[in-house]
Structures are given as structure tokens and as C-alpha cells.
C-alpha positions, -999 to +999 in steps of 0.1 A: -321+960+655-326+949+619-312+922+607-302+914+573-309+874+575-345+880+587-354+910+565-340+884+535-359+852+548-392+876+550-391+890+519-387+857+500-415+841+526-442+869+516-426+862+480-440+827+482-472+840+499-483+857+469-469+838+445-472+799+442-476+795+482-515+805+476-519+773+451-499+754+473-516+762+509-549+753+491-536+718+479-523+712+516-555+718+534-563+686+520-548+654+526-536+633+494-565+608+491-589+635+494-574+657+469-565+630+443-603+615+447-619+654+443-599+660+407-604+621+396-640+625+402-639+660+387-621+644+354-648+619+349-675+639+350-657+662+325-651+636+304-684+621+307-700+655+296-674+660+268-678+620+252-714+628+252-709+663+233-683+647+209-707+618+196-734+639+200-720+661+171-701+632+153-739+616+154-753+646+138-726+651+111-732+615+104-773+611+109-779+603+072-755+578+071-766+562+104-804+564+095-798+544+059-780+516+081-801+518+110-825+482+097-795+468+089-768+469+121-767+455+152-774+485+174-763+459+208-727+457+191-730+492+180-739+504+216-713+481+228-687+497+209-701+535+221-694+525+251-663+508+250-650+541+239-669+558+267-651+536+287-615+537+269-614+577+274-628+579+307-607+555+319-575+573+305-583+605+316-589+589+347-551+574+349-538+608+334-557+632+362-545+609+391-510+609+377-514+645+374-527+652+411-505+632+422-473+649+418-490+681+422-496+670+458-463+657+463-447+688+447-473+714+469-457+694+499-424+690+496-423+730+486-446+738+521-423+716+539-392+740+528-418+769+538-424+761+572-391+755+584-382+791+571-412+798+592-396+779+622-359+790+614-373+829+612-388+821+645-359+813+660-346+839+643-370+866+664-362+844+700-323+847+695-329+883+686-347+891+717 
């Protein structure tokens, strides 16, 4: 016999299968540290790669300038204050990617948790059917 509850609790199940379940079962396969650590470490390198391409180009709009001053600033205090901005946006990114992860895990859970007791209720479902 088909029943309407099951056919129902199916079709939204393979609904969420295709849809945001995919993203989601990925993001549970890991367990929170893991997955927070992975995109952290993801974020810094990013943002190591892009400081370096942003003063790279700001240092070559600004070579001339930089090579008339070059005798006369102190390149310690100038490489102190590179990479205290180095610093400042890897750092922030940092925070912002963990936040970010962070309730991206939290959310991926809490919505597999709501899948897999409509796995368990369709389940019992089939054994009371039977």
C-alpha cells in the first residue's frame, strides 16, 4: 500500500538530498575542530597571498616615490609597519573565517539532525507498514 505520509516525507528527503543536504553531508563528515582549522588555515594563506599581491602593486604604483626616500627612512620601522598590517588583516580574516565556519557547522548540524530523524521516523514508517 502507498502511503501518503511516506511518499511526502520522501519527496522532501530526496528534496534535501539534492539540494543543500549535499553541502551539508560534506560539512558533517568532519567534526567541528577539523572543519573550523581546514577553512582558518585556508583563509590565511589566502590572505597571505593576497597582502603580498596588494603591496606588491601598491609598491609598484609608488616605486618612484619609495626610491627618492629610500636613504632617508628607516626601512626597520618601515618593515615593522608592513608587517603590522600583514598582521592586522590576517589576523581579521582569521576571526571573520572562524566566525564564519563556525555557524556554518553549527547550521549543517542542526539541519542533519532534523534529517536523520526523518530518516528514522520514515523507518519506522516502512516497520509499522509491514
Amino acid at each position: 500500500m502507498l502511503s501518503e505520509e511516506r511518499i511526502i516525507l520522501m519527496t522532501r528527503m530526496a528534496s534535501y538530498e539534492r539540494g543543500e543536504g549535499r553541502e551539508n553531508v560534506k560539512i558533517g563528515n568532519y567534526f567541528r575542530a577539523d572543519y573550523i582549522a581546514l577553512h582558518v588555515l585556508k583563509a590565511v594563506v589566502c590572505a597571505i597571498i593576497s597582502f603580498g599581491i596588494l603591496f606588491g602593486l601598491y609598491m609598484l604604483c609608488n616605486i618612484e616615490e619609495f626610491l627618492e626616500n629610500l636613504y632617508k627612512m628607516d626601512l626597520l620601522a618601515f618593515a615593522r609597519e608592513v608587517l603590522t598590517y600583514l598582521a592586522v588583516m590576517v589576523g581579521g580574516y582569521a576571526v571573520l573565517t572562524y566566525i564564519v565556519c563556525t555557524w556554518r557547522y553549527a547550521r549543517a548540524k542542526k539541519s542533519l539532525k532534523c534529517y536523520y530523524h526523518n530518516l528514522k521516523k520514515l523507518n519506522s514508517l516502512y516497520q509499522d507498514g509491514q
